[in-house]
C-alpha positions in Angstrom: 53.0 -13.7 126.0 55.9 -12.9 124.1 59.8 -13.9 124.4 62.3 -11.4 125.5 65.9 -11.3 125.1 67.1 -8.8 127.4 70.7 -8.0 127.5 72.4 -5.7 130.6 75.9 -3.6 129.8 78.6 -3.2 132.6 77.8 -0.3 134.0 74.2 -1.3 134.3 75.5 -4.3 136.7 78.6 -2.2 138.3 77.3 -2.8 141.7 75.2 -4.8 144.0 72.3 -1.6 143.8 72.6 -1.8 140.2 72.1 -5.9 139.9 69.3 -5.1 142.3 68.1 -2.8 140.0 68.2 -5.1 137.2 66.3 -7.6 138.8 63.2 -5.7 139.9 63.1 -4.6 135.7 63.4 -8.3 135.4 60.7 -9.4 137.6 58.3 -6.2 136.5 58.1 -8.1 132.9 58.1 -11.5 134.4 55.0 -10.6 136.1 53.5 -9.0 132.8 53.7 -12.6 131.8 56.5 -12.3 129.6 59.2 -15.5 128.7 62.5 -13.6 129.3 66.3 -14.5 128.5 68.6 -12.4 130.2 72.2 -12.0 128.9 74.8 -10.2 131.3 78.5 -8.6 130.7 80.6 -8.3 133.9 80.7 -5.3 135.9 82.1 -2.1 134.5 85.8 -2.2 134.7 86.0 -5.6 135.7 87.2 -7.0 132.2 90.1 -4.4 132.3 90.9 -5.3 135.9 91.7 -8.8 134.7 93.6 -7.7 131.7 95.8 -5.7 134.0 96.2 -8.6 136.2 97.3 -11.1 133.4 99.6 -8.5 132.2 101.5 -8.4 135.9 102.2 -12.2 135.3 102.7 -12.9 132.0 103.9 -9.8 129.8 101.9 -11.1 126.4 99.3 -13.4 127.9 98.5 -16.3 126.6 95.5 -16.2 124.7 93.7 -19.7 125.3 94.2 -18.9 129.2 93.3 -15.3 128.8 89.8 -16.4 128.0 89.4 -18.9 130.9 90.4 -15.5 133.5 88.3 -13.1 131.1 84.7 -15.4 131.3 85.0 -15.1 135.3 83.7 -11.7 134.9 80.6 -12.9 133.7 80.0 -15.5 135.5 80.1 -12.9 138.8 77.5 -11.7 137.5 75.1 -14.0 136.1 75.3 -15.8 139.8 74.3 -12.4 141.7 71.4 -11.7 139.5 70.3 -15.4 139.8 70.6 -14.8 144.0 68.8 -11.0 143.8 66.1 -12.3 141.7 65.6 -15.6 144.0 65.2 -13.4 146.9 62.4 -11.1 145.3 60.3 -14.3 144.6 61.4 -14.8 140.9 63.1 -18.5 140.1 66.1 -18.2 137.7 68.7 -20.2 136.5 72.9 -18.9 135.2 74.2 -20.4 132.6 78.0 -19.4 131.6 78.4 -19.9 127.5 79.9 -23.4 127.9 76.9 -24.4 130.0 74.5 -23.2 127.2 76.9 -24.8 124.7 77.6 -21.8 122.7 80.1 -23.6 120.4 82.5 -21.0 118.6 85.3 -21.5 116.6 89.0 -21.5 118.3 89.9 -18.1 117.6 90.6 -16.8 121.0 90.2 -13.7 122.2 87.8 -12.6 119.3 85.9 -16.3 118.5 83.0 -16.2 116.2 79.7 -18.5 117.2 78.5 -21.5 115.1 75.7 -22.4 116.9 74.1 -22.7 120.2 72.5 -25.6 121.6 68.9 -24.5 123.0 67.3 -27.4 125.1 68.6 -26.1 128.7 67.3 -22.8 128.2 63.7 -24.1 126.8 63.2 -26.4 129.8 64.1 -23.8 131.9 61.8 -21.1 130.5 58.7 -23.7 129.9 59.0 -24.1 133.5 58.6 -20.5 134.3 62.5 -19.8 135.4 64.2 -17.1 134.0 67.5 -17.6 132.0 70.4 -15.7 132.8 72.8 -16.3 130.7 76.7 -15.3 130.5 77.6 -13.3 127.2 81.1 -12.7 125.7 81.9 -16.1 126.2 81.6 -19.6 124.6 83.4 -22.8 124.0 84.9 -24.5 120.8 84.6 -28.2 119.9 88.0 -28.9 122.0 86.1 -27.8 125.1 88.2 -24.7 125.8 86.6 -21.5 127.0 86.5 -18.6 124.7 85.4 -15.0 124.4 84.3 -13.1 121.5 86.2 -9.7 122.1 85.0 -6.9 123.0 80.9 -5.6 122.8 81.0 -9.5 122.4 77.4 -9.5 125.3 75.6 -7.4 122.3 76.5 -10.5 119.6 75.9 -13.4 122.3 72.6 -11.9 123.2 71.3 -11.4 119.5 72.9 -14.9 118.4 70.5 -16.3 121.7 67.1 -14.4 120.4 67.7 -15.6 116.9 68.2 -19.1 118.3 65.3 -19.2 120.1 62.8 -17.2 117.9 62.5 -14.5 120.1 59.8 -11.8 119.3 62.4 -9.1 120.6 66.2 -8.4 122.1 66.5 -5.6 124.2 69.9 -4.1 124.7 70.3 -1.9 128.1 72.9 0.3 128.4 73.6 3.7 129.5 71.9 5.5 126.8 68.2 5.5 126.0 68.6 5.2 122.0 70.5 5.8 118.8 70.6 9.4 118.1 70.5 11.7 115.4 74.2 11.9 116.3 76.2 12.6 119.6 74.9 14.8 122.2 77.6 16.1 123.7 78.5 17.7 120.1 74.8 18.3 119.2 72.4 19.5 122.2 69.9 19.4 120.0 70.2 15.8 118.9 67.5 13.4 118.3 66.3 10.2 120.0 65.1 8.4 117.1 62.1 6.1 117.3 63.3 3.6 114.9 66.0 3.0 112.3 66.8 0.4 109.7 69.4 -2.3 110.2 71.0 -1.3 107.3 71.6 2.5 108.7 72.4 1.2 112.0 75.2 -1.2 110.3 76.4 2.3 108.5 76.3 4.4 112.0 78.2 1.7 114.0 80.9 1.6 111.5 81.6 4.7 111.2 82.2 5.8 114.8 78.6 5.2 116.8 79.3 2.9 119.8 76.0 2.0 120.7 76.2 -1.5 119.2 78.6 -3.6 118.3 78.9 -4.2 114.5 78.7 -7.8 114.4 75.2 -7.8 116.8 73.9 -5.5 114.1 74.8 -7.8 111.3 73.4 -10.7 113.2 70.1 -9.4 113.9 69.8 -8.3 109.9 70.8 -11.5 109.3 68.2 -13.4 111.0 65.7 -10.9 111.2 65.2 -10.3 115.0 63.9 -7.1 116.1 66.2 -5.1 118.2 65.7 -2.2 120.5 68.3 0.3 122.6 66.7 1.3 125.8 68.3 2.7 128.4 69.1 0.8 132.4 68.4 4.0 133.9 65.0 5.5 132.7 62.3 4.2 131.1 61.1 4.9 127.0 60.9 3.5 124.1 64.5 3.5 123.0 65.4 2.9 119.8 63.8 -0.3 117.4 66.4 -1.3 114.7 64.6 -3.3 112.1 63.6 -3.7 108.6 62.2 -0.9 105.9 58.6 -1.0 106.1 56.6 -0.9 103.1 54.5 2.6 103.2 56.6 3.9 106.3 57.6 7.8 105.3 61.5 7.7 105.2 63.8 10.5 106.2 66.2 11.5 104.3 69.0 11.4 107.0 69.1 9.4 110.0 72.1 10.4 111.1 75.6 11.7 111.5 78.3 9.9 112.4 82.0 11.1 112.8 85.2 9.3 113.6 87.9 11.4 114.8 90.8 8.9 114.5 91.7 8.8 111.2 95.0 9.8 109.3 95.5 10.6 105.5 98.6 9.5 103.3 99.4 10.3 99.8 102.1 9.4 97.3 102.6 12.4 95.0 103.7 11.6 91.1 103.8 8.1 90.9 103.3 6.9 87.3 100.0 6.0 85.9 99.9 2.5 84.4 97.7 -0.4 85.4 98.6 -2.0 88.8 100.0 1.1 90.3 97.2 0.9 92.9 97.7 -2.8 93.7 101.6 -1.8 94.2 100.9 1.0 96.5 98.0 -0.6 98.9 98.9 -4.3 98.5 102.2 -3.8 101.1 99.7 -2.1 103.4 97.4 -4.4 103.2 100.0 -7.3 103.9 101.1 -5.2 106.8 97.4 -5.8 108.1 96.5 -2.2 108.0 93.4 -1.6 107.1 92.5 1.5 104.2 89.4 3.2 104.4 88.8 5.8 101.6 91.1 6.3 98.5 90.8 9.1 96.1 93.0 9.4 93.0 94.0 11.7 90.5 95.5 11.9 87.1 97.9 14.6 86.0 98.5 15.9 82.4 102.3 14.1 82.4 101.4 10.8 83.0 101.5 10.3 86.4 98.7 10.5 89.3 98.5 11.5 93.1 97.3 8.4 95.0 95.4 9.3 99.0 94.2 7.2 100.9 93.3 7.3 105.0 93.8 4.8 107.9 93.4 4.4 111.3 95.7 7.4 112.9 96.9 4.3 115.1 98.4 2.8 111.8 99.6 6.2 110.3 103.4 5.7 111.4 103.7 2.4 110.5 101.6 3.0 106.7 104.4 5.7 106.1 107.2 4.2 106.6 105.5 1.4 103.9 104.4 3.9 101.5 108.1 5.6 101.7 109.4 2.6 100.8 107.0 2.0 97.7 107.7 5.6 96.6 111.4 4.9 96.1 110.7 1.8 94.5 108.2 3.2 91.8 110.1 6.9 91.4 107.5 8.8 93.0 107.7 12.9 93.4 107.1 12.6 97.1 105.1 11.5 100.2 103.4 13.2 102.5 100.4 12.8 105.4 98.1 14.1 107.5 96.8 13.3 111.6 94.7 16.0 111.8 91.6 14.9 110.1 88.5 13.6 110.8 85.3 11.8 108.7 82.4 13.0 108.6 79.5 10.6 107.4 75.6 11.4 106.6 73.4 8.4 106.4 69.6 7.1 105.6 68.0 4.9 103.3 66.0 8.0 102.1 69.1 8.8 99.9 68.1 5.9 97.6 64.7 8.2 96.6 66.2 11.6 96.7 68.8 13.8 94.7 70.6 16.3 96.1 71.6 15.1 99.3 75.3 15.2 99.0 74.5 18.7 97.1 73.3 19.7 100.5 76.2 18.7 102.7 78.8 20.4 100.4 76.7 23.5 100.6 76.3 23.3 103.7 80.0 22.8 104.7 81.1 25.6 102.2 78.5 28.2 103.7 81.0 27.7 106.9 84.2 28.0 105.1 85.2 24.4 105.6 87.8 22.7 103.0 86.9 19.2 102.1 89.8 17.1 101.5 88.0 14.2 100.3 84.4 12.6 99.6 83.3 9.1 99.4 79.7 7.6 98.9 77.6 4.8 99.0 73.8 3.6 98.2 72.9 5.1 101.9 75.6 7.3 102.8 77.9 10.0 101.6 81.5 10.5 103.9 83.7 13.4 103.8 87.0 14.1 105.3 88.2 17.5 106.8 90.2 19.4 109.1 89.8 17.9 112.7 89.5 21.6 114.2 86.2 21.9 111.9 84.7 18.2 113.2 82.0 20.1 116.0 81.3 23.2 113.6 80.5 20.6 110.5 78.5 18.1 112.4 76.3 21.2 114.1 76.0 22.8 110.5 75.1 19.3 109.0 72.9 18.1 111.9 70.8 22.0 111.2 71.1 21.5 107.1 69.1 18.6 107.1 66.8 19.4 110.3 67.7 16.5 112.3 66.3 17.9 115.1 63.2 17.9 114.2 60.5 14.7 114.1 59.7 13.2 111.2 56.0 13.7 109.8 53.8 11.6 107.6 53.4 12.0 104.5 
């Protein structure tokens, strides 16, 4: 009999049919004899709903009381799953994260978890209820509600199997896996059966929304096997977990793309140590965040310095960066919004030359520019034109046969 930490997305509890739903799948592995932990959000467009409504009252809203009106929406929820699954024969229990004792740091509105108290929840289950449990939400060592920002159900769920030593955690949502990469840009996309949490952590930062990024690195962290599945149709789904000695590795996993980035360069400034310190270190004290950052030397002493953000923090980065160009005599400034990254990952690329080869090949066959490349251990990023981002991620989803299953060796 094994332990199951399930946790159910907002649309896949966006109505009373859909809680009802959830709590036949709930009672179907009950009655396979499994121990199971169920960890809801609140109802799709709920936590919005009572954004907007603190935002009629108070124009900035306080954050500490934000999160007492934010954990409501989970607490809905948690209650009518308890009452559908009483009334099919199934005993249950709710828990909000307070009642679990999910202790977090202070940091409202985006709290982190420090450790969760797990005697409740093993009474309950040893006497054959069902734990539903609230997720997004905690409490710090004051006794004030918090909420762990947003995809915070993936993270509360993960942090609740690791707790309790569960042999899985099971996230539902409205996709049945982690593909190859999107869909919607690639028909021809891949479910894939498994990936590693190392890939996964790559994907999810660079524009896959399946998971949130801090579940992922929890789960790596503590080892607990984790699975996408899907609240609509059965399958597999996904299973994110560790490289398995003797498992045939393919070279990509996947393709991920983010289409909201913006590029800035500062043109001629003069090449002498520090100069990189003086250009980011104001947009780094402006909390802007810098992603990849190419530089080149010129033959009189002086380089071009590029570097991308967020296309959010593009207006703000150039007024900085005009600023630093007076100050340190620089030819000129200019930027970009209409670019996009384009990332290729897998741990194959640790045993194998010639990926990044591949890609620029690839991309060059279709007459598309790269403007600039990064790389790493598992992955290899480019950045180009935003009216090339479908064309590139088809060509580079077909160069590397994504769409096709892996085979043994």
């Amino acid at each position: 009999m094994a332990l199951i930490v399930q946790k159910y997305g907002g649309t896949s509890v966006g109505s009373i049919e859909r809680i009802m739903h959830v709590a036949r799948k709930v009672k179907s592995f009950r009655d396979q004899g499994h121990d199971l932990v169920v960890v809801l959000s609140a109802m799709s467009g709920e936590t919005n709903r009572l954004i907007d409504l603190a935002k009629q009252v108070q124009s900035s809203p306080d954050a500490r009381e934000l999160d007492v009106l934010l954990s409501t929406g989970e607490q809905q929820t948690i209650a009518l799953l308890v009452m559908a699954l009483k009334q099919i024969g199934v005993d249950a229990r709710s828990y909000t994260g307070p009642q679990v004792r999910i202790l977090t740091d202070s940091s409202f509105n985006k709290a982190r978890i420090l450790s969760i108290e797990e005697s409740r929840m093993r009474k309950d289950l040893d006497e054959g209820r069902v734990v539903v449990a609230a997720g997004f939400q905690g409490v710090d060592e004051n006794g004030n509600t918090t909420t762990l920002g947003r995809g915070g159900s993936d993270t509360t769920a993960v942090a609740l199997a690791a707790t309790l030593k569960a042999d899985e955690c099971q996230i539902y949502t409205d996709v049945d896996g982690v593909y190859t990469t999107d869909p919607r840009v690639v028909p021809e996309a891949r479910r894939l059966n498994r990936i590693t949490f190392e890939e996964m952590l790559e994907l999810a930062s660079l524009g896959s929304k399946v998971l949130q990024i801090r579940a992922v690195e929890f789960a790596g962290k503590y080892n607990v096997p984790l699975r996408v599945l899907s609240s609509f149709k059965d399958g597999e789904g996904t299973l994110i977990t560790y490289e398995e000695d003797g498992m045939e590795e393919p070279l990509i996993s996947g393709i991920a793309f983010q289409r909201d980035e913006a590029k800035l360069t500062i043109l001629g400034v003069p090449d002498e140590p520090g100069v990189a310190y003086r250009i980011l270190g104001p947009i780094g004290d402006a909390n802007i965040e810098v992603d990849m950052i190419v530089q080149n030397v010129g033959a009189d002493d002086t380089t071009d310095f590029t570097f991308t953000v967020n296309r959010n923090d593009y207006e703000k980065a150039l007024k900085i960066l005009q600023s630093t160009a007076e100050e340190l005599g620089a030819r000129d400034v200019n930027g970009d919004v209409k670019i996009v990254k384009i990332s290729v990952v897998g741990v194959g690329m640790r045993s194998h030359a010639g990926i990044a080869a591949t890609m620029f090949k690839a991309l060059a066959d279709e007459r598309i520019n790269i403007r600039m490349i990064s790389t790493s251990e598992i992955k290899t990023s480019v950045v180009v034109d935003e009216k090339y981002l479908e064309l590139a991620v088809r060509t580079l989803h077909s160069a590397f046969k994504l769409e096709q299953e892996l085979t043994q060796a």
